[in-house]
C-alpha positions as CSV (number, residue, x, y, z in Angstrom):
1,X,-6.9,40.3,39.8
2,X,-5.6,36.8,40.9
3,X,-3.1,35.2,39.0
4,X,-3.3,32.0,37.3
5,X,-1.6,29.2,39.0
6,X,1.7,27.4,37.6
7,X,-0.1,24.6,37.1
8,X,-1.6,26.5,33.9
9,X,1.9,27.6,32.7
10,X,3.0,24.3,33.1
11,X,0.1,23.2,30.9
12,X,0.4,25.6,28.1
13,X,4.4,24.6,28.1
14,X,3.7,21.1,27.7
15,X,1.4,21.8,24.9
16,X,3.2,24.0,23.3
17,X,6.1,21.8,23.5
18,X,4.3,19.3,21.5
19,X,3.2,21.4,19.4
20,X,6.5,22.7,18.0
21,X,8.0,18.4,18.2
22,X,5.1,17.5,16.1
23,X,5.8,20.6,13.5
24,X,9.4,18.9,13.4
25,X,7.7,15.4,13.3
26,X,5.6,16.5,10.4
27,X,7.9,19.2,8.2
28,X,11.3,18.8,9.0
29,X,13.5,20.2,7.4
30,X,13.2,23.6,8.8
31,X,13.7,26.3,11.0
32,X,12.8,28.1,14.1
33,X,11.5,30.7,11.8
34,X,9.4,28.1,10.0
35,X,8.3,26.6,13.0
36,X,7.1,29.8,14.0
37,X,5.2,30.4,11.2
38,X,3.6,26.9,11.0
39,X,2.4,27.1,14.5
40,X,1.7,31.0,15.2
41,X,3.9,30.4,18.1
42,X,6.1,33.8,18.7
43,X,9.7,33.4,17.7
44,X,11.2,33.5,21.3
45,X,9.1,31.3,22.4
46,X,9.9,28.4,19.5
47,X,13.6,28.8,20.6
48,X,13.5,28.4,23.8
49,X,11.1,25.5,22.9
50,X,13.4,24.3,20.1
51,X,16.1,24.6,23.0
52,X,14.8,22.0,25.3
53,X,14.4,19.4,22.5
54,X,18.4,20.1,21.9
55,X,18.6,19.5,25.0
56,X,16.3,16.1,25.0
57,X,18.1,14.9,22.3
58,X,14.8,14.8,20.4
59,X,15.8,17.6,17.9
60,X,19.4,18.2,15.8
61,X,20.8,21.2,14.2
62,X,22.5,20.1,10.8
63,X,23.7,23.8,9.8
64,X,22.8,26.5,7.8
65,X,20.1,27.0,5.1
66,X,19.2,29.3,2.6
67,X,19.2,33.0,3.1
68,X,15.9,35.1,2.5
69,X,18.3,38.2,2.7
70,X,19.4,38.3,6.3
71,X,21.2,35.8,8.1
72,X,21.1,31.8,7.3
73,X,18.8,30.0,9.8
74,X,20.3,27.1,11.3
75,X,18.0,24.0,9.9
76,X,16.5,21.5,12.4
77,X,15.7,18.0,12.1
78,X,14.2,15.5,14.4
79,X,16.6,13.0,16.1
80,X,15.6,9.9,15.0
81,X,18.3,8.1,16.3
82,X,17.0,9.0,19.6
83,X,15.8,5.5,20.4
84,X,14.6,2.5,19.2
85,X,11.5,0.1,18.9
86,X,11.5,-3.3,18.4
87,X,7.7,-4.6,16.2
88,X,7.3,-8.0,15.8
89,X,4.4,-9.8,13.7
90,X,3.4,-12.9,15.2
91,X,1.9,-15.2,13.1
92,X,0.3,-18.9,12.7
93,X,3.4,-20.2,11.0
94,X,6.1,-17.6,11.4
95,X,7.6,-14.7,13.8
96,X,8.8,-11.5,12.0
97,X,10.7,-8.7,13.9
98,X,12.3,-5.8,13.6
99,X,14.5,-3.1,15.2
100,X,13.6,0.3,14.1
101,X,14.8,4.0,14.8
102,X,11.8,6.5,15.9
103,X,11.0,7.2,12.6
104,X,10.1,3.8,11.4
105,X,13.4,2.9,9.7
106,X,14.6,-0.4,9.8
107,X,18.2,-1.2,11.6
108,X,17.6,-4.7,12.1
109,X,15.3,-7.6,11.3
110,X,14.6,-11.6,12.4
111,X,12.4,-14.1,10.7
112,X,11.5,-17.8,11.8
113,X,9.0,-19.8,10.5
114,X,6.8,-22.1,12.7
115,X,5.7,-25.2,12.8
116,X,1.6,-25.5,13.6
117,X,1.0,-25.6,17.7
118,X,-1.5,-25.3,19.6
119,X,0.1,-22.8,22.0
120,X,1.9,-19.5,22.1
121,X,5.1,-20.1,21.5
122,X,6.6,-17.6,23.7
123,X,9.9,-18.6,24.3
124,X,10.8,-18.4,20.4
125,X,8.9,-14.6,20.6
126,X,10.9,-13.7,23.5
127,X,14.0,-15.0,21.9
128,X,13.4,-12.8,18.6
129,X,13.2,-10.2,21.0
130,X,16.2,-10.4,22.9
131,X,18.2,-11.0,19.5
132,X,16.6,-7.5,18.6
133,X,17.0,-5.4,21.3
134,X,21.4,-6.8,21.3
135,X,21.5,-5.1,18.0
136,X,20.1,-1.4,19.1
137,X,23.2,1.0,18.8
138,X,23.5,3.3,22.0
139,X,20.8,5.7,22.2
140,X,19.4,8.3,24.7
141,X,16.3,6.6,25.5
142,X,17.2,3.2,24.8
143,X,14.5,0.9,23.7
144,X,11.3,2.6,24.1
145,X,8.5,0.2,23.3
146,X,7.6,-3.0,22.0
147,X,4.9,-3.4,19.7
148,X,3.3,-6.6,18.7
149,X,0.7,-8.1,16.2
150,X,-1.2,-11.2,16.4
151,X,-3.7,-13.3,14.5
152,X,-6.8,-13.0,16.8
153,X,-8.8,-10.7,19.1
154,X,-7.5,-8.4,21.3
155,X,-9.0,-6.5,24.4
156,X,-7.6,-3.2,25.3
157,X,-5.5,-5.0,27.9
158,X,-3.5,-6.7,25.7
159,X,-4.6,-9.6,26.1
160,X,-5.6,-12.4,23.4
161,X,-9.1,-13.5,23.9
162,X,-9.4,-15.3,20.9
163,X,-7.0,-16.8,18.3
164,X,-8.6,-19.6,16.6
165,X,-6.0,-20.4,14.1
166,X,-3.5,-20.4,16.7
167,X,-6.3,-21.7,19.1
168,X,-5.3,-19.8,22.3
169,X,-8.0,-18.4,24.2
170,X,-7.2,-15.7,27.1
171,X,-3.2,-15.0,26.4
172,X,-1.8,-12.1,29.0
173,X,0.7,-11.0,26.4
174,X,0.9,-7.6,27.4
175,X,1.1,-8.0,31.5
176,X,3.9,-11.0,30.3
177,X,6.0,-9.2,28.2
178,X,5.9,-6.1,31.0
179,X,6.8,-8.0,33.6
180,X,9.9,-9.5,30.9
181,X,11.3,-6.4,29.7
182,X,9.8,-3.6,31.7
183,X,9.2,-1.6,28.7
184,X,5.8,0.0,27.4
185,X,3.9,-3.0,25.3
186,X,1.1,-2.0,23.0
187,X,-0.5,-6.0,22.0
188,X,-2.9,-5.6,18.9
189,X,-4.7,-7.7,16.0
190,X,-2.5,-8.4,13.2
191,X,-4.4,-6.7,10.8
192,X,-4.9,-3.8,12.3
193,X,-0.9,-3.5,12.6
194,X,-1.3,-4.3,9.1
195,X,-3.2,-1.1,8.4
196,X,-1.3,1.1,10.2
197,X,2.0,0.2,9.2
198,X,0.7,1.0,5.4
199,X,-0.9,3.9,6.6
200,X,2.1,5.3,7.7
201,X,5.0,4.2,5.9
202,X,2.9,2.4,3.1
203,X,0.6,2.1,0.0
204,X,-1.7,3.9,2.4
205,X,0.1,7.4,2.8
206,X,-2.4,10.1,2.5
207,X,-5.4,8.6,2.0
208,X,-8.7,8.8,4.2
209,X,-10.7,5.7,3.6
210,X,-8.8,2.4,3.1
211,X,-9.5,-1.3,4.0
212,X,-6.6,-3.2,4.3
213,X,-6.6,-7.0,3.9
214,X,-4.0,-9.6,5.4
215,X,-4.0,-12.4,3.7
216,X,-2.1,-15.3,5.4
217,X,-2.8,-18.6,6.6
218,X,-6.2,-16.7,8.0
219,X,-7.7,-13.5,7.1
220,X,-8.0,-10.2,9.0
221,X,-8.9,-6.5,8.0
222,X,-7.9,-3.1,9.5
223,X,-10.3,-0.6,9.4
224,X,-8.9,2.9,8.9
225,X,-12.2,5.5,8.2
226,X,-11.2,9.2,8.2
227,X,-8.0,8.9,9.0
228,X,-8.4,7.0,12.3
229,X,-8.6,3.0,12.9
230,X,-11.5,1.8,13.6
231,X,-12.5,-0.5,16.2
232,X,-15.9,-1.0,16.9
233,X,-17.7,-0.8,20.0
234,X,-16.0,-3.2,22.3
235,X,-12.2,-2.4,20.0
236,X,-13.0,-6.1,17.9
237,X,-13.6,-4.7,14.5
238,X,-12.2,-5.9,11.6
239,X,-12.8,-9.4,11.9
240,X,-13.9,-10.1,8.0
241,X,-12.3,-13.3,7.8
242,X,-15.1,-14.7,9.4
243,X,-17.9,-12.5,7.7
244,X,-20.0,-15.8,5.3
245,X,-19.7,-16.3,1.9
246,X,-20.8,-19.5,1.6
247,X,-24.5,-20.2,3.7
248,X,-24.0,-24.1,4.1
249,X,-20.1,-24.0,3.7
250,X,-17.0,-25.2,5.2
251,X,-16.8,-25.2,9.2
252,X,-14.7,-22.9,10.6
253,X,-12.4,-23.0,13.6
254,X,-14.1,-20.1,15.0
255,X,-17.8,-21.6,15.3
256,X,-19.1,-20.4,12.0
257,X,-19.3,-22.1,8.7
258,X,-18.5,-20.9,5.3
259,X,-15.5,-18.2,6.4
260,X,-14.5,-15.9,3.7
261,X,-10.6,-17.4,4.9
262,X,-11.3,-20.7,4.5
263,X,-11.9,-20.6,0.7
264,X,-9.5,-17.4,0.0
265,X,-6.0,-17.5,2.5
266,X,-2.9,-19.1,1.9
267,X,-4.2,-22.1,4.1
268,X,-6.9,-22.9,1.5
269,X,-4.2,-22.1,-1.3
270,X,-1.7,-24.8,0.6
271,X,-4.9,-27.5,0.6
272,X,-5.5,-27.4,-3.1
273,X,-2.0,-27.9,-3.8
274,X,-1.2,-30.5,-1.8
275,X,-3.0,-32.3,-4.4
276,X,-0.6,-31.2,-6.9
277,X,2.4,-31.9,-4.6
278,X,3.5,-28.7,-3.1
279,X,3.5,-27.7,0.3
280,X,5.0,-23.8,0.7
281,X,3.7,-20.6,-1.0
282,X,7.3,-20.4,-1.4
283,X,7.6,-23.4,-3.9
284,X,3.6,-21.9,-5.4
285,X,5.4,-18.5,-6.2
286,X,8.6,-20.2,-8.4
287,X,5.7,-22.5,-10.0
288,X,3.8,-19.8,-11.3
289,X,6.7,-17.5,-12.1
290,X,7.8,-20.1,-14.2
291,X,4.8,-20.5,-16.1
292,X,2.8,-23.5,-14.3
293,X,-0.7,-23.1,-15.4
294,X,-2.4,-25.2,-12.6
295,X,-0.5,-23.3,-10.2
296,X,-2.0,-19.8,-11.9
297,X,-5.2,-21.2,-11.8
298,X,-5.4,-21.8,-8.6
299,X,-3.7,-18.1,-7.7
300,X,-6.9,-17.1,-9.7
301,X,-9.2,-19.3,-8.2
302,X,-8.4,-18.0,-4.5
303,X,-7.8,-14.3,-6.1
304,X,-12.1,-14.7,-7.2
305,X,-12.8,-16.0,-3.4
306,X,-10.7,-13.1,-2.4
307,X,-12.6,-10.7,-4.5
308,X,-15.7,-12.0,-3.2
309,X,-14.9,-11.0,0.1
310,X,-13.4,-7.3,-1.3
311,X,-16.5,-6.4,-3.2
312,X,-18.4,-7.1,0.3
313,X,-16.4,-4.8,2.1
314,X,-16.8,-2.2,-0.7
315,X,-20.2,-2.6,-0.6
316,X,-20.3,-1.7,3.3
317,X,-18.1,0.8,3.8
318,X,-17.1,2.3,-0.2
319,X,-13.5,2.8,1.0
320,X,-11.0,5.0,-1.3
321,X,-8.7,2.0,-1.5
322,X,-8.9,-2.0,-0.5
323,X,-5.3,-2.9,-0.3
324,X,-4.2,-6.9,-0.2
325,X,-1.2,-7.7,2.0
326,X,0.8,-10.2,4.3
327,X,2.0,-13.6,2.7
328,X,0.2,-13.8,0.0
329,X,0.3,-10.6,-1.4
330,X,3.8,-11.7,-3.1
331,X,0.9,-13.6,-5.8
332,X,-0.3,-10.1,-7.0
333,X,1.1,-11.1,-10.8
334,X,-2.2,-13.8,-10.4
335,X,-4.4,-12.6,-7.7
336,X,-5.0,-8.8,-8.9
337,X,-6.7,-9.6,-12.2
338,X,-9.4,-12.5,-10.6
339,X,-9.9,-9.7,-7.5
340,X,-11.0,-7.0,-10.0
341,X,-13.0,-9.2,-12.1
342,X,-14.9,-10.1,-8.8
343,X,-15.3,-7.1,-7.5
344,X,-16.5,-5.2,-10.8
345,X,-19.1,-8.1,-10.9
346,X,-20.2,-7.7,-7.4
347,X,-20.1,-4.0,-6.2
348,X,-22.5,-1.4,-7.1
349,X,-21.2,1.0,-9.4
350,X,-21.6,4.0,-7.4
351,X,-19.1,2.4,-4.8
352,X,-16.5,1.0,-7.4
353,X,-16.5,4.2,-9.4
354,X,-13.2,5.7,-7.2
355,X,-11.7,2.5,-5.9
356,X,-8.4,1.1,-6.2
357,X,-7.5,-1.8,-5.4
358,X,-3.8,-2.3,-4.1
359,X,-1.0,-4.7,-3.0
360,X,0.7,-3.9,-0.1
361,X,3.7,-1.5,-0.4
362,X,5.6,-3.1,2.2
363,X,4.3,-6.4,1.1
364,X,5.0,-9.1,4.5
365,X,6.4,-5.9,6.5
366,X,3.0,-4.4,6.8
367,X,2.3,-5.3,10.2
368,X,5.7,-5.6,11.5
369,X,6.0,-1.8,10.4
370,X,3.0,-1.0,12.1
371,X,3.6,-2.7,15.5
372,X,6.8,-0.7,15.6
373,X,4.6,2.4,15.1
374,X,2.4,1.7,18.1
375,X,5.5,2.0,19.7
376,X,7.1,4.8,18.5
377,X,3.5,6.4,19.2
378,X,3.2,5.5,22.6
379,X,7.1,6.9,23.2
380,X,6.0,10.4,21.6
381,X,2.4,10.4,23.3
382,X,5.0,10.2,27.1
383,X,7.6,12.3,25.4
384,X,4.5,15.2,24.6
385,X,2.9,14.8,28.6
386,X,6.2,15.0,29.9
């Protein structure tokens, strides 16, 4: 009988390797015992396993545990000081980054706003960078990824074929940033980042269905059905801003007219209330906190537009939750009550009869979360092949 090559052994170590990091990943605290039990992996096997992670520097023994009647088993945890990712959400008025260990924690963080251009302003993005990646304590892997989010459609070369509120058209951001910081870069919309990030670390935790909505100076959505992100047939999903609510309305930057964003973002919020002489959601927020009544109405007003647009979604996909984040999310005190009042209105009953309808846990750190993630993904995906 011929025996199988080493190529096979090699194979069933590297995916049993992976097996026993994601148990860690998933359940740590715990033992080699556990581990063993959670995988059906025999107990040598999982130590010598566990072993090579030590040895990684991807897994850490804090001591003993708690006795079942024989010896204590030493309790592992994954080393999440291993390395570190930097995230950054780009958008139409402001770059947010962050440093974070390998399980999403934040060390460090950088915000600018931005003026309005008509270009990517990629010397101010690779600055924010640069400030990050000084700031990453010494580390066995270093910096293992950047992940980025931007307001616009992205191709799965990570490259921006369309960003009409920024209006770039054709942006290499991936191949530029590689050829900067020779790290693994993972480019993707805004929103999506959005979802993930609350998916993961979020409002989103657990659950299989959920839209989430980014509402900032446009609006996107990230898809997330069973589970998984959703992307469409070509990867362009999610592009709701631009689904019409209004047959003869508005023209949009984009080519269409009537734009769910241009009646319901914080750019339609800063028109109205220029009229009443304010210019920043900053200066909105501390008028309605205080108890302006025009600047509540007009939180409500954009909140209906905003439920207009929800109940739509619903009606499509009858997600578990719809949850509202970036910028304006910080108006949930006025916006939640006008979004439910829409979408009771305007969904069937059968599809509003689970819902819930959310603000962002991390609130503006959605996306900048979830770019980090991508990282951090694309690090373990390596770590697993390896």
């Amino acid at each position: 009988m011929r025996t199988k090559p080493t190529g096979d052994l090699t194979l069933i170590k590297k995916m049993n390797t992976s097996i026993v990091l994601e148990a860690v990943l998933k359940h740590a605290p715990l033992s080699r015992a556990q581990i063993s039990e959670l995988t059906g992996l025999n107990k040598a096997t999982v130590s010598s396993l566990v072993q090579d992670l030590i040895d990684a520097h991807l897994v850490r023994e804090i001591g003993p545990g708690e006795s079942s009647g024989g010896r204590k088993p030493v309790i592992l945890l994954f080393n999440e000081k291993a390395g570190y990712a930097v995230g950054i959400d780009l958008g139409v008025n402001y770059i947010r980054g962050i440093l974070s260990d390998l399980e999403g924690g934040v060390v460090a963080e950088r915000y600018r706003e931005l003026r309005p251009q008509q270009e990517l302003p990629l010397h101010l993005l690779m600055d924010c960078i640069d400030e990050l990646t000084k700031q990453a304590p010494d580390s066995p892997y270093g910096i293992v990824g950047i992940g980025v989010g931007v307001p616009g459609i992205v191709d799965d070369q990570g490259t921006i074929l369309f960003a009409p509120n920024m209006k770039l058209r054709q942006v290499a951001l991936k191949r530029m940033l590689q050829e900067r910081y020779g790290l693994p870069v993972t480019i993707d919309n805004e929103a999506n980042a959005g979802a993930q990030g609350e998916q993961k670390y979020g409002a989103g935790r657990g659950i299989r269905n959920q839209i989430y909505v980014s509402v900032g100076i446009g609006i996107g959505t990230g898809i997330i059905l069973n589970k998984e992100l959703f992307k469409g047939a070509s990867g362009f999903s999610g592009e709701l801003g631009h689904l019409s609510i209004q047959f003869d309305g508005k023209p949009c930057s984009c080519g269409n007219r009537g734009c769910w964003e241009l009646y319901a973002s914080e750019n339609s919020l800063l028109e109205q209330a220029a009229e009443l002489g304010f210019d920043s959601l900053e200066q909105l927020l501390d008028a309605a906190s205080a108890g302006d009544e025009r600047v509540q109405s007009l939180f409500r007003k954009i909140g209906s537009y905003l439920g207009v647009g929800v109940a739509n979604i619903v009606n499509v996909f009858n997600p578990d939750v719809v949850i509202i984040g970036n910028r304006m999310s910080r108006g949930a005190e006025w916006l939640g009550p006008a979004i439910q009042e829409a979408v009771d209105a305007r969904t069937l009953p059968y599809h509003r009869a689970q819902l819930r309808i959310l603000f962002a846990e991390l609130q503006e750190h959605s996306a900048v979360r979830g770019a980090a993630y991508y990282a951090i993904n694309e690090f373990f995906a390596k770590v697993k092949s390896v």
